[in-house]
C-alpha positions as CSV (number, residue, x, y, z in Angstrom):
1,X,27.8,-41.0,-40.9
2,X,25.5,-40.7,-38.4
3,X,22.0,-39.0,-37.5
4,X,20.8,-37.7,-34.1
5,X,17.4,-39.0,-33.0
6,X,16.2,-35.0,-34.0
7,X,17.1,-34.8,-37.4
8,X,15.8,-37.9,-38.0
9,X,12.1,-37.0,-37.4
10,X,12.9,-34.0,-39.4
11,X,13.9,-36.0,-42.4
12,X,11.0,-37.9,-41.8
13,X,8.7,-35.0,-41.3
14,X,9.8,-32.9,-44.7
15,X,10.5,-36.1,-47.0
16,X,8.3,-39.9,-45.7
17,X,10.3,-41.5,-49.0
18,X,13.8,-41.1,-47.6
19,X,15.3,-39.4,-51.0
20,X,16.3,-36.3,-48.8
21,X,18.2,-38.2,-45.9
22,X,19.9,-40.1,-48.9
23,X,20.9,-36.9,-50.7
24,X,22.1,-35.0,-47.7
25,X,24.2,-38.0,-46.2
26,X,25.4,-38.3,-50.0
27,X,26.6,-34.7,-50.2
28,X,28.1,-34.6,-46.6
29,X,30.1,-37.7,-47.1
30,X,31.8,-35.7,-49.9
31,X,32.8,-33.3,-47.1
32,X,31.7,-30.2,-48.5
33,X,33.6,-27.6,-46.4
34,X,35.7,-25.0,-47.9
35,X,39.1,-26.5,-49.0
36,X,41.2,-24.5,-47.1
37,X,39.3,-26.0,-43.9
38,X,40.0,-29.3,-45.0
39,X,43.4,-28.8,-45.9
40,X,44.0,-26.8,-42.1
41,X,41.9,-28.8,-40.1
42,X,41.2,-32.3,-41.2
43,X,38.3,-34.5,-40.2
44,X,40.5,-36.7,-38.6
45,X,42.5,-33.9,-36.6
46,X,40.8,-33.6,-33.3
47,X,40.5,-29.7,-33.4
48,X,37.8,-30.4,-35.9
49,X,35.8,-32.2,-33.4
50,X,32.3,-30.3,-32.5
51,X,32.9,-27.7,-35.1
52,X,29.2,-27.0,-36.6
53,X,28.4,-26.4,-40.3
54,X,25.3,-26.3,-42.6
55,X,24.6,-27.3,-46.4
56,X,21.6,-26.2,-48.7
57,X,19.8,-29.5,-49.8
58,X,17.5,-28.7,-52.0
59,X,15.0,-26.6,-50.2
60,X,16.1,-27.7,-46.3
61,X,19.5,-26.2,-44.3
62,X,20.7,-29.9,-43.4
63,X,22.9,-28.8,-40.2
64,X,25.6,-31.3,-39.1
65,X,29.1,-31.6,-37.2
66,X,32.4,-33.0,-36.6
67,X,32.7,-35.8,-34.3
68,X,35.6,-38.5,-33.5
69,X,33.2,-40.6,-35.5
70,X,32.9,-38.6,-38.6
71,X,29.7,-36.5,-39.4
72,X,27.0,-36.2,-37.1
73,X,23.8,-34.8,-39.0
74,X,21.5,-32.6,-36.4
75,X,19.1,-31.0,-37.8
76,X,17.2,-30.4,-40.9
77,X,15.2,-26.5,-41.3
78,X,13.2,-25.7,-43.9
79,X,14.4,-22.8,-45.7
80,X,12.1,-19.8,-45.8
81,X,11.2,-17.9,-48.9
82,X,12.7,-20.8,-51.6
């Protein structure tokens, strides 16, 4: 798992003690993409590679992606209207 320079001051900006970053790298490692995705395109499987997805974390749209590497997390948005 990694985070880019961006959603790290975002993590930082909506939540100082960390619990968010931990809960969203907690969820993601679970790989939380629709089954059929996983089963058709695998992490691993390099057609997965820069394909972009987002998760609900509590009140925040955690965005993230596929890299060789694994996840990539990008950005964190406040959701509008929770």
């Amino acid at each position: 798992m990694q985070i880019s320079t961006e959603a790290k001051a975002d993590f930082k900006k909506f939540d100082a003690s960390g619990d968010l970053e931990k809960m969203a790298i907690a969820m993601i490692e679970l790989d939380p993409r629709p089954a059929f995705q996983k089963r058709k395109i695998p992490v691993e499987d390099t057609l997965s590679y820069g394909r972009k997805f987002g998760i609900d974390v509590l009140k925040y749209d955690v965005k993230y992606e596929i890299q060789s590497s694994g996840f990539l997390i990008t950005r964190v948005f406040e959701l509008e209207n929770v």
